[in-house]
C-alpha positions as CSV (number, residue, x, y, z in Angstrom):
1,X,43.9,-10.8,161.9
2,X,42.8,-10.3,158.1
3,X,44.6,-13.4,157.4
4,X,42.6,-16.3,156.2
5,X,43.3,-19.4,158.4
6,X,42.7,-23.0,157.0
7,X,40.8,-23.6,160.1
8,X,40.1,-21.7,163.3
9,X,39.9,-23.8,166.5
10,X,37.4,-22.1,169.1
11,X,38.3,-23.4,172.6
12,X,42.1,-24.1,173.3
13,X,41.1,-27.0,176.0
14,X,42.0,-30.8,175.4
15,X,39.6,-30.9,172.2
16,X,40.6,-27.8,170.5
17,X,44.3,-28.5,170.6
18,X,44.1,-32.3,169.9
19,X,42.1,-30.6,166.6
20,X,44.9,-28.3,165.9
21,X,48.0,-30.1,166.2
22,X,46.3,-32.7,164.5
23,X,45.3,-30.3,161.5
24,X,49.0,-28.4,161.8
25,X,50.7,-31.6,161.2
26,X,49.0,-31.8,158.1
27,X,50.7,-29.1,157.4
28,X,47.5,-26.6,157.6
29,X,47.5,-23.0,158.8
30,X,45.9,-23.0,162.2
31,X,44.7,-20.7,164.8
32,X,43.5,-21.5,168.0
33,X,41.2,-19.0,169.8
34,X,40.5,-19.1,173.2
35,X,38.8,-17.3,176.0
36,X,41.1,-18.8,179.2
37,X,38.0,-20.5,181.2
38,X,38.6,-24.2,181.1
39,X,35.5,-26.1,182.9
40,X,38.4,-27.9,184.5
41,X,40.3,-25.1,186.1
42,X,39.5,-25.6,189.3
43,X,40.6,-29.4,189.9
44,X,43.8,-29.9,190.8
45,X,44.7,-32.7,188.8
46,X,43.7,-35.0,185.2
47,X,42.9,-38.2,185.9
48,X,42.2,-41.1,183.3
49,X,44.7,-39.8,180.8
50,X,46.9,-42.5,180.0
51,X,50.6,-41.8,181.0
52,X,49.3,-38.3,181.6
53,X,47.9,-39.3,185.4
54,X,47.3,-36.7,187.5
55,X,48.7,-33.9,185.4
56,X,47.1,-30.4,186.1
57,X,45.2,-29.2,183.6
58,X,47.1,-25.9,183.4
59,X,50.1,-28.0,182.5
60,X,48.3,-30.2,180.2
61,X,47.2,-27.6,178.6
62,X,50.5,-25.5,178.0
63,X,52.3,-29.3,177.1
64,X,49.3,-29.3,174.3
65,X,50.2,-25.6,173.5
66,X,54.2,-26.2,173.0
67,X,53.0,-29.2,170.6
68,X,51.1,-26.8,168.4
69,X,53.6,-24.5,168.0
70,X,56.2,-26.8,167.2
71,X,54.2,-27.6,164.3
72,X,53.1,-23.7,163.6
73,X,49.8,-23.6,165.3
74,X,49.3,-20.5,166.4
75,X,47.0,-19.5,170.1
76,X,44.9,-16.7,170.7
77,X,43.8,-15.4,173.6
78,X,40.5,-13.8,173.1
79,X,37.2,-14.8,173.1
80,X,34.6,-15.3,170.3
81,X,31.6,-13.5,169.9
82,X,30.1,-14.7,166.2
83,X,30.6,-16.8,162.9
84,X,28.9,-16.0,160.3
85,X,29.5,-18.0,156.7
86,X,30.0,-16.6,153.4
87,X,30.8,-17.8,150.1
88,X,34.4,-18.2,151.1
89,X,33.8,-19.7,154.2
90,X,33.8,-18.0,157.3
91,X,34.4,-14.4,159.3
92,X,34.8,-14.8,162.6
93,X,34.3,-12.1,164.8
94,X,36.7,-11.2,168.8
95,X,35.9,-9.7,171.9
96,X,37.9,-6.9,171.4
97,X,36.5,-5.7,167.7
98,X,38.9,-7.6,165.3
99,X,37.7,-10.1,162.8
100,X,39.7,-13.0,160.8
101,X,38.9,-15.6,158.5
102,X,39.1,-19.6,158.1
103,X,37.9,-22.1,155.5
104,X,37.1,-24.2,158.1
105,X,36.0,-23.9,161.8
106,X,36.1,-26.7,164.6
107,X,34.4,-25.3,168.0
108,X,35.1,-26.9,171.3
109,X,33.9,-24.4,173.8
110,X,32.9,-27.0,175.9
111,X,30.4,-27.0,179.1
112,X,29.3,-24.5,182.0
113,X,28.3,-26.6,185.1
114,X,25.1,-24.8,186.7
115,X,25.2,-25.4,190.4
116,X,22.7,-25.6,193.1
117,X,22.6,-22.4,194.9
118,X,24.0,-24.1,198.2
119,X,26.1,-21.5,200.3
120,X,30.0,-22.2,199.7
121,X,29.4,-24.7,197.9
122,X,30.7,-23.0,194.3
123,X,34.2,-22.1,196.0
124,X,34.6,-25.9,196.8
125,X,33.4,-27.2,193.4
126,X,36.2,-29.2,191.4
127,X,38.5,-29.7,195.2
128,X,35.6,-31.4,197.5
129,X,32.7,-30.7,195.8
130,X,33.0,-32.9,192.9
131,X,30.8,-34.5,190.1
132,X,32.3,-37.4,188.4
133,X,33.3,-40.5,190.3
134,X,35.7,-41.7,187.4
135,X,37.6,-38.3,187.4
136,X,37.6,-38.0,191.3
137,X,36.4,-40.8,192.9
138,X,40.0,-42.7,193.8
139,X,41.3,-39.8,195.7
140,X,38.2,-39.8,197.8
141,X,37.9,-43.5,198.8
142,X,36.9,-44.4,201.9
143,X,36.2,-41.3,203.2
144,X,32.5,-40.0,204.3
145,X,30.4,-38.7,201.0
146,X,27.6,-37.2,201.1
147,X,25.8,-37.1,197.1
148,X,23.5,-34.0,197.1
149,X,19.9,-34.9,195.3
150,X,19.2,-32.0,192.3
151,X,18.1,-34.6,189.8
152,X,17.1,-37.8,188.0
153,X,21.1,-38.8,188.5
154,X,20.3,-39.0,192.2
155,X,20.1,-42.9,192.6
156,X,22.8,-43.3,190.0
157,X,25.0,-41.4,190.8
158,X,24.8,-42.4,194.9
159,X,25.3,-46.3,193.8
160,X,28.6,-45.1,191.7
161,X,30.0,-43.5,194.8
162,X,29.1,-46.5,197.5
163,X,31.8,-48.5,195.0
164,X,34.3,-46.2,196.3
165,X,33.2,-45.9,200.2
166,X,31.0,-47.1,202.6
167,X,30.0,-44.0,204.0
168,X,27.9,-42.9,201.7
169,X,24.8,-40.2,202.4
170,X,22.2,-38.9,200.2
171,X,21.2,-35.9,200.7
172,X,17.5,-35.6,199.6
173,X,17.8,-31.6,199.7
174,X,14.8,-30.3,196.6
175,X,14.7,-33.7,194.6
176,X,13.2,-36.2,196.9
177,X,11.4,-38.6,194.5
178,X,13.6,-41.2,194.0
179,X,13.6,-45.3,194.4
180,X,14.9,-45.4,198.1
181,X,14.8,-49.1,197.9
182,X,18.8,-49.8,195.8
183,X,20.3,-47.3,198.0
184,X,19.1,-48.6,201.4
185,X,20.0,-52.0,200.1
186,X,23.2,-51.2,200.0
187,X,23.4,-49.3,203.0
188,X,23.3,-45.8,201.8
189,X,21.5,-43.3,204.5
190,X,19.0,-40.8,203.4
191,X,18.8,-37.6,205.1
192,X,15.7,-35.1,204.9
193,X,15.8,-31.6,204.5
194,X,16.6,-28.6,202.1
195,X,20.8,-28.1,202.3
196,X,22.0,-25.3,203.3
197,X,25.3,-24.8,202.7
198,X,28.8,-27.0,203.1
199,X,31.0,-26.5,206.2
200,X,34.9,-26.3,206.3
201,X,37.8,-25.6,208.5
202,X,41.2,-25.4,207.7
203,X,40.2,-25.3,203.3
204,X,39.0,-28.4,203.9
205,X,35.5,-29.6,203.6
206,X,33.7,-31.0,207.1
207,X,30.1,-31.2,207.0
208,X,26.7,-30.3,204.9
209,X,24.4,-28.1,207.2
210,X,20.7,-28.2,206.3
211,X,18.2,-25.8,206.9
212,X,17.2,-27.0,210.3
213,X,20.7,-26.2,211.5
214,X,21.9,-30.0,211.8
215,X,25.3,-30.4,210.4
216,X,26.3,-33.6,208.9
217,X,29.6,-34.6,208.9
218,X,31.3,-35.1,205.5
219,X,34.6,-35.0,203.7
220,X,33.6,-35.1,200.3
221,X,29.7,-33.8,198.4
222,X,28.8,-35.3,195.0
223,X,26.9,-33.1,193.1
224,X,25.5,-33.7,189.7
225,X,24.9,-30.7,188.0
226,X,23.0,-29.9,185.1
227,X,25.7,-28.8,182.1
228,X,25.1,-26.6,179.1
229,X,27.5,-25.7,176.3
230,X,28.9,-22.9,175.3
231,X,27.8,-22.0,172.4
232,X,25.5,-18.8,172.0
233,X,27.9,-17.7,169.3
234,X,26.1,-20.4,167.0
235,X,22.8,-19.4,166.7
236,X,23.1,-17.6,163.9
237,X,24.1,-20.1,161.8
238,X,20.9,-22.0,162.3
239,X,22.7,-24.2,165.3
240,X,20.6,-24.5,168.3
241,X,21.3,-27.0,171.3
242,X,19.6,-29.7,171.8
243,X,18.3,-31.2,175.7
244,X,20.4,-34.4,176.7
245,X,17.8,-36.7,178.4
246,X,18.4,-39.6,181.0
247,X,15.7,-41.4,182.0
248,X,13.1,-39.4,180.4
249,X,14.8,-35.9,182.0
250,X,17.3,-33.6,180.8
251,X,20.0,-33.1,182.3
252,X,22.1,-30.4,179.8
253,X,22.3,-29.6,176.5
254,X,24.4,-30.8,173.7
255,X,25.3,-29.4,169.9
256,X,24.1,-31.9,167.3
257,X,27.2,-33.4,165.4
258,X,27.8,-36.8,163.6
259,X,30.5,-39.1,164.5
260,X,33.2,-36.9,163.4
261,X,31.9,-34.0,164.7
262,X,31.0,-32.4,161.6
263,X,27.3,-30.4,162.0
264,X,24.6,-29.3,160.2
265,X,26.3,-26.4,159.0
266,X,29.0,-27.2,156.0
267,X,32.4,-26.6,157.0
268,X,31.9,-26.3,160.6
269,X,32.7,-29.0,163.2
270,X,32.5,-29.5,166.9
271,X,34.3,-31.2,169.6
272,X,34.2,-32.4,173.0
273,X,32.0,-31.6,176.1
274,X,30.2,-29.3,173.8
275,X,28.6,-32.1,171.8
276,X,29.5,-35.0,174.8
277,X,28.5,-33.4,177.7
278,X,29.7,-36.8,179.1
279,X,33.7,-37.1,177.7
280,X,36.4,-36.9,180.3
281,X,39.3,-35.1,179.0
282,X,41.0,-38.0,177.2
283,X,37.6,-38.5,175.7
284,X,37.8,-34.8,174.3
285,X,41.1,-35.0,173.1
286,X,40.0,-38.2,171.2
287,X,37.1,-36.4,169.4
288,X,39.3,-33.4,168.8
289,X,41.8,-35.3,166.7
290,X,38.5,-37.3,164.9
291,X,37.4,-33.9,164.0
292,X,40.5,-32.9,162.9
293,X,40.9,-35.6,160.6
294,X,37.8,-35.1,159.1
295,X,38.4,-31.5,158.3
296,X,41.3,-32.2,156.8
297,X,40.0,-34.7,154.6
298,X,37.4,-32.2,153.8
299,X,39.9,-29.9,152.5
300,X,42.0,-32.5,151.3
301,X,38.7,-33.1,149.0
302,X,38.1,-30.0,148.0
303,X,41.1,-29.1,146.8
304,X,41.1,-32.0,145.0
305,X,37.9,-31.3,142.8
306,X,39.4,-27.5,142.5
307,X,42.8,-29.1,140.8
308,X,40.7,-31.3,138.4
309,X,38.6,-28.4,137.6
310,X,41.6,-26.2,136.5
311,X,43.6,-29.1,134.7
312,X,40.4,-29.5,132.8
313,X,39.6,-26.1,132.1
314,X,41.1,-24.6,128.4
315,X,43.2,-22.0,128.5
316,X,41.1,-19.3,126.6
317,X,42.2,-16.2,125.5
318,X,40.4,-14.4,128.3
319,X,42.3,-16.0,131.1
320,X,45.3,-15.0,128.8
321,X,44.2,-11.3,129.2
322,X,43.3,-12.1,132.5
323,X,47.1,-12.4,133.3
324,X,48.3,-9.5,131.3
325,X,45.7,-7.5,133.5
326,X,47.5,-8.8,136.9
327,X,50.7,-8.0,135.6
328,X,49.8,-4.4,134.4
329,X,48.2,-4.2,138.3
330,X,51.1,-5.1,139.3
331,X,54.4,-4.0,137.4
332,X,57.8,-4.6,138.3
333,X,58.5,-4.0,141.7
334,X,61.6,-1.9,142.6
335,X,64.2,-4.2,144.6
336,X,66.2,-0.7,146.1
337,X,66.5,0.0,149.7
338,X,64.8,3.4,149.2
339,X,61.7,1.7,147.6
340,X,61.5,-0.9,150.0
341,X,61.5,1.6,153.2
342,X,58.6,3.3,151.4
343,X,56.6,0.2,151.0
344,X,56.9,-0.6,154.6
345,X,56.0,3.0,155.9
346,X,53.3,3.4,153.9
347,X,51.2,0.1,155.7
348,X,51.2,-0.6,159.3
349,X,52.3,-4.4,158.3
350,X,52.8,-5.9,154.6
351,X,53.4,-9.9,155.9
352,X,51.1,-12.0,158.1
353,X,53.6,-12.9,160.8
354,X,53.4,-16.5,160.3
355,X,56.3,-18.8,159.6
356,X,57.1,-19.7,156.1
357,X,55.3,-23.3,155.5
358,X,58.4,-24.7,154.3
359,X,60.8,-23.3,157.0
360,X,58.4,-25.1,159.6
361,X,58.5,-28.3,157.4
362,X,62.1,-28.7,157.4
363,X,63.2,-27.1,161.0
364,X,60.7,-28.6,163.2
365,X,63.3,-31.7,163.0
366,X,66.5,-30.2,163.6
367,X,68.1,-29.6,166.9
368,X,67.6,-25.7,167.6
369,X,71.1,-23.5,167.3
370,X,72.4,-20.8,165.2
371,X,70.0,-19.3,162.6
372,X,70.7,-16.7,159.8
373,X,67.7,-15.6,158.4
374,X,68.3,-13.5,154.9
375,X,66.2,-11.2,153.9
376,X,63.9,-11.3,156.8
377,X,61.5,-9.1,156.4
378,X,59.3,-7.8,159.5
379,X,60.5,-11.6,161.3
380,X,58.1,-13.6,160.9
381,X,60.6,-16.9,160.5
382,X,63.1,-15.3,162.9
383,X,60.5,-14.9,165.4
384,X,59.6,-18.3,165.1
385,X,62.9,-20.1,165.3
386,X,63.2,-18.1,167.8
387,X,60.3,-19.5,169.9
388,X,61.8,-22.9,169.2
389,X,64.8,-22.2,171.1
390,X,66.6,-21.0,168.3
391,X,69.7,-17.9,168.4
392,X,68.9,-16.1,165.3
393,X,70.7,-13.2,163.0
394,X,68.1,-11.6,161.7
395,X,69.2,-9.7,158.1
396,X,67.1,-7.2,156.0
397,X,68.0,-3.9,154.1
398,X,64.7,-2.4,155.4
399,X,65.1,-0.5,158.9
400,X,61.7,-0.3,159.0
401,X,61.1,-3.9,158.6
402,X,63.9,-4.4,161.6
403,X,62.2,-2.2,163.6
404,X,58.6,-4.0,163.6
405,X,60.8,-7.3,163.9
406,X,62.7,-6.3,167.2
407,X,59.4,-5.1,168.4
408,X,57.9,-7.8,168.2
409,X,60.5,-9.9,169.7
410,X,60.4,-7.7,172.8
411,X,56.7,-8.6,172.7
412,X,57.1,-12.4,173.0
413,X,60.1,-12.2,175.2
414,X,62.4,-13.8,172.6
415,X,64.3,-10.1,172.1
416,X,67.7,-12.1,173.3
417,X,68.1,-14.8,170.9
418,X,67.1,-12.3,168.1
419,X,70.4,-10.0,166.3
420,X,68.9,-8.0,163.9
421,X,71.1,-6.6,161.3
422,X,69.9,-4.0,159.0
423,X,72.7,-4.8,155.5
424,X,72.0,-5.5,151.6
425,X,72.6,-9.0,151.2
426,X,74.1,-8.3,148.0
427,X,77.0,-6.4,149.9
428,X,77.3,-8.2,153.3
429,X,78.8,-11.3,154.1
430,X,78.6,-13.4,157.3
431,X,80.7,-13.2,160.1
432,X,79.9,-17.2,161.9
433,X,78.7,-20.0,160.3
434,X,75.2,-21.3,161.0
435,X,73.7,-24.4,161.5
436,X,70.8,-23.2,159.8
437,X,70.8,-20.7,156.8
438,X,67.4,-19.6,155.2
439,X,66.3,-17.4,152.7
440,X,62.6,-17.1,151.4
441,X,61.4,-15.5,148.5
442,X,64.7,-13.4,147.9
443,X,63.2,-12.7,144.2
444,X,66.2,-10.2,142.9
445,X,68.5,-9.1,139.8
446,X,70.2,-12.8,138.9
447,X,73.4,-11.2,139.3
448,X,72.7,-9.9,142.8
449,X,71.1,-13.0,143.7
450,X,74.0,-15.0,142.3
451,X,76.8,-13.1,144.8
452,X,74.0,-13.3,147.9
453,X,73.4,-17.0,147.5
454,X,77.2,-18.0,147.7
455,X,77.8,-16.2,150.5
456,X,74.8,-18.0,152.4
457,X,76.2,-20.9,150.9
458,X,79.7,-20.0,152.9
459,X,78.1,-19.2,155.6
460,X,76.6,-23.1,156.2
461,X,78.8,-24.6,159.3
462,X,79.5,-28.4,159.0
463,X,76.2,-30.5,159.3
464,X,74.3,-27.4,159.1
465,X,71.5,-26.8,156.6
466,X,70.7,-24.7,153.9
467,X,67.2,-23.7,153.0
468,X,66.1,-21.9,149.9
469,X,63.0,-21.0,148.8
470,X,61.1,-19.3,145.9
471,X,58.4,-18.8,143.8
472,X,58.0,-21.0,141.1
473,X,59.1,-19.6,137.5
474,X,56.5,-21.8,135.7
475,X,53.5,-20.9,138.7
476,X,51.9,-17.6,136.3
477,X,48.2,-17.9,138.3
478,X,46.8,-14.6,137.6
479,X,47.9,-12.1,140.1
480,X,52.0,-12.7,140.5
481,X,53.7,-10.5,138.2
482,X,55.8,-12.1,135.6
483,X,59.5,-11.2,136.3
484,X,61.6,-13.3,134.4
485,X,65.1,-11.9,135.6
486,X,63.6,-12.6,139.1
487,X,62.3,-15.9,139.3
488,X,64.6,-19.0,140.1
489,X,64.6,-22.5,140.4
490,X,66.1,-24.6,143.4
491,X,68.0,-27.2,140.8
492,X,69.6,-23.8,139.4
493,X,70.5,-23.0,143.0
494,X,72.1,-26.7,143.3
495,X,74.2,-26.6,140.6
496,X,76.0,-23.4,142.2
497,X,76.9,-26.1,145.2
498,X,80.5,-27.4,145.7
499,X,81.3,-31.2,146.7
500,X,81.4,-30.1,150.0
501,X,77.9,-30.5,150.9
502,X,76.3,-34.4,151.8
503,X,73.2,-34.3,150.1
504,X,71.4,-32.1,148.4
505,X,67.7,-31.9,147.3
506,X,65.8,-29.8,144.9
507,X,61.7,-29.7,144.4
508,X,58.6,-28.4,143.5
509,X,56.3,-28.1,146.6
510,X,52.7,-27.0,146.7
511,X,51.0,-25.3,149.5
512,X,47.9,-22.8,149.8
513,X,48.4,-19.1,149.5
514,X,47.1,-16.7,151.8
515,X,43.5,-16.4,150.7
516,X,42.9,-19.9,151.6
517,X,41.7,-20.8,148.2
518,X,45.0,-20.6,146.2
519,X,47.2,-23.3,145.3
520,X,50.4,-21.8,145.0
521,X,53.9,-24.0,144.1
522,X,57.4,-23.0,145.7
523,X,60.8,-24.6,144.5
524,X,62.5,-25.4,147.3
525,X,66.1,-26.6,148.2
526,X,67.5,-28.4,150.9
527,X,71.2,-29.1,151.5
528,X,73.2,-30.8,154.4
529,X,76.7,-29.9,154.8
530,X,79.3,-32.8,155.1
C-alpha cells in the first residue's frame, strides 16, 4: 500500500469502475477502493442500461470488475477515511490504518437515501418500496401505488407514476401542502393522515396503514427521499456539499464539479450520484468514463510540460555529480543466490505486486495457456496471468521469493495454475514449451544472460510468444546504477533469434516508474513463433 497509484478510484460502483477501466486502458496504474455498500444493493435488477436490461447490480458490478483487471486495475476492499494533498499529490488514508498514494484521485462514493421513519418500510425499500419511476416503474404497471408525501416532489412525482397505472394514491402523511388540483384531474385519490407503517404477507407488499388504524390496500409505495452524498472524507480539503434545490426546496446534497467532474481541488475529480444526485446507473457510468478522460488528459499534460522541461534543461556538472552520487548509493548489486535470499529476508516485500506494464500490454490479447515466467520474483506477473486464466511455471533462484509467491497464490485461490520452481536460470532448462515465455528485468553477467535467453528462446512452442524486457542502457536518470555488463537492448536480444520465428519486434517503450513522477524507458521485445 506504499505504492504510488496514477489514480485512486474511491467507490467501485458503475462510476468508479467506468473511471478505472477507462484510465487502465490508458495504460495507467489504477486502484479502485471500495467500501461494499452500493446504494443499489437492494434492487433486484438494472434497468435503462442498454443491452445490460435487467442485470443485477451485483453482477454488473463483478462484469465491470473482470474488465478492470483484464486491463490491470486493481480492487480494494476497504473503505476511505481521508485525502489529504501534498506537494506530490495525494495520501490517502483506510479503515483498517494503512495509507497509499495517487497523483490523481476520482471519488464516486455516491448517495445515502434518508427515509421517512415509516415502520417496515426500510426492509422493503429498493423491492416495493421504490423511488424512481424510470428505474422501476415498468415492472410495477398497472398495479395499485400508493406515492407517500415527504416533500416538494410530491405532485411530481404522483403525476410520473399515474403514466404507469391508474390506481394511483397519494398519501398526504407529514407534507400536506401541495396543488391538489393536477392530481385530482387526473384521477389521483388523496388520502389524509400520518402513515404508519406498510403491510405485507407472503414478502410481498399489501397495504399502507395510517395512524388511525385504516389500512389501504397497495402493491407498490413511491417514496421520494431526500439523498445526500457520501463524502465526509472531503472536508478537509476545503470541499463541502452543496443543497440541490427543486422548486425553491432542497431535496439532497451534491459535490460541486464542472462538466468533467473535475472540482475545486487540483487533481481531484468526482463522479456519479455523488455530484448527480439524479444519474441512473448508465448515467454514472457515463460521467465515470468523462472523468476518466479528463484525468488522463491531465496527466497526459503534465507529463508533457515535465518532458519539455528536462529536454530543455542543460546538463550541468551538478546533475553529473548528481548521478555519480546515486550510483555510489547504490553500487553494484550482487546477482548470487546467497545475496539475493538475503535481500528478500531482510524486507517483508521488495516488489509492489503489480503486473509488469508491458506484460499487461502484450498479454491482455492473447488467448490464456501455458506461461513460463523467468525470474519471477515474489509473482507478481505469475499471479496475474494467473487471474487471467493462465497455467503458469513460475521460476526464480530465491526460495524466499517462491515462498511469498505460492502464498500469495493460495491467497487469491489461483495456487493450481501456479508451478513454482525454485532453479538458476543460468543452469535450468525447460521441460514443455510455452505459449507464452516472459522475462522482466533479468539484468545479469552477459554471459549468463546469453545461455538463459536461448533456452527461453527454446522453450517458445509454435505460435507462442516471447516477451523480453529490460531497462534501457542509455535511461541514466539519477538513481539506477550504471552497470554496463548488465544492461541490454531488445534489438541485441533479436539478433540472437533463428528464422524460425514469424515476426519479430524490438523497441523503446516509456512508462512511469513507481513514484508516479518518473518517466522511465524499457527496451522491450516481442516475437511470434512460426
Amino acid at each position: 500500500m506504499d505504492e504510488k497509484y496514477d489514480v485512486v478510484v474511491v467507490g467501485g460502483g458503475a462510476a468508479g469502475l467506468s473511471g478505472a477501466v477507462a484510465l487502465a486502458r490508458s495504460r495507467r496504474s489504477v486502484l479502485v477502493v471500495d467500501s461494499g455498500e452500493p446504494r443499489n444493493a437492494p434492487a433486484g435488477h438494472v434497468h435503462n442500461y442498454l443491452a445490460r436490461e435487467s442485470t443485477p447490480p451485483a453482477e454488473l458490478l463483478a462484469l465491470g470488475r473482470a474488465e478492470l483487471a483484464g486491463y490491470g486495475g486493481e480492487v480494494l476492499a476497504q473503505t476511505v477515511t481521508s485525502i489529504a494533498k501534498g506537494g506530490n499529490g495525494f495520501e490517502i488514508s483506510l479503515a483498517d490504518g494503512r495509507r497509499t498514494h495517487a497523483r490523481r484521485v476520482l471519488v464516486a462514493t455516491g448517495l445515502v437515501d434518508e427515509l421517512p421513519e415509516v415502520a417496515g418500510l426500510a426492509a422493503r425499500w429498493g423491492r416495493d418500496v421504490l423511488h424512481c419511476p424510470y428505474c422501476h416503474g415498468w415492472e410495477v404497471r398497472d398495479r395499485a401505488i400508493g406515492v407517500l408525501s415527504t416533500g416538494p416532489m410530491t405532485v411530481h412525482q404522483a403525476l410520473m407514476w399515474r403514466q404507469l397505472s391508474g390506481d394511483v394514491v397519494v398519501f398526504r402523511h407529514t407534507h400536506g401542502d401541495f396543488d391538489e388540483a393536477p392530481l385530482l384531474a387526473r384521477g389521483i385519490r388523496i388520502v389524509d393522515g400520518v402513515v404508519a407503517a406498510v403491510e405485507t404477507e407472503n414478502d410481498q407488499l399489501t397495504g399502507v396503514r395510517l395512524e388511525s388504524g385504516e389500512v389501504v390496500a397497495r402493491e407498490a409505495l413511491a417514496v421520494a427521499a431526500p439523498a445526500k452524498t457520501r463524502a465526509g472524507f472531503l472536508a478537509p480539503l476545503g470541499i463541502e456539499p452543496e443543497p440541490v434545490e427543486f422548486n425553491g426546496f432542497v431535496i439532497g446534497t451534491r459535490v460541486p464539479a464542472d462538466a468533467t467532474g473535475r472540482t475545486s481541488v487540483p487533481g481531484l475529480w468526482v463522479a456519479g450520484n455523488v455530484t448527480d444526485m439524479r444519474a441512473q446507473v448508465v448515467v454514472s457510468a457515463a460521467a465515470g468514463l468523462t472523468a476518466g478522460a479528463a484525468i488522463n488528459g491531465d496527466l497526459v499534460e503534465e507529463e508533457a510540460a515535465e518532458a519539455v522541461r528536462l529536454r530543455e534543461m542543460p546538463f550541468s556538472h551538478e546533475m553529473e555529480r548528481e548521478v555519480a552520487r546515486a550510483n555510489q548509493q547504490h553500487p553494484e548489486p550482487p546477482f548470487d543466490r546467497a545475496s539475493w535470499e538475503e535481500r528478500y529476508r531482510s524486507q517483508d516485500g521488495i516488489w509492489s505486486g503489480r503486473p509488469n506494464e508491458q506484460l499487461v500490454t502484450e498479454a491482455r490479447a492473447l488467448e490464456p495457456g501455458h506461461a513460463l515466467d523467468a525470474g519471477c520474483g515474489e509473482g507478481g506477473d505469475a499471479l496475474w496471468l494467473a487471474q487471467q486464466g493462465w497455467r503458469v511455471t513460475a521460476v526464480d533462484f530465491s526460495t524466499t521469493a517462491i515462498e511469498r509467491g505460492r502464498a500469495q497464490a493460495a491467497e487469491l485461490g489461483v495456487a493450481d495454475r501456479i508451478t513454482w520452481v525454485a532453479a538458476d536460470l543460468a543452469e535450468w532448462a525447460p521441460e514443455s514449451k510455452y505459449d507464452l515465455v516472459t522475462s522482466h528485468f533479468l539484468h545479469v553477467p552477459s554471459a549468463a544472460r546469453t545461455v538463459a535467453f536461448a533456452r527461453l528462446a527454446e522453450a517458445v512452442a509454435p505460435g507462442g510468444t516471447l516477451l523480453v524486457v529490460g531497462h534501457d542502457p542509455e535511461d541514466h536518470h539519477a538513481g539506477r546504477p550504471h552497470l554496463p555488463d548488465m544492461m541490454f537492448t531488445a534489438q541485441e536480444v533479436a539478433e540472437t533469434l533463428d528464422q524460425s520465428w514469424a515476426s519479430v519486434a524490438a523497441e523503446v517503450r516509456e512508462r512511469a516508474a513507481v513514484d508516479g513522477e518518473t518517466v522511465v524507458r524499457d527496451t522491450v521485445l516481442v516475437a511470434r513463433k512460426g
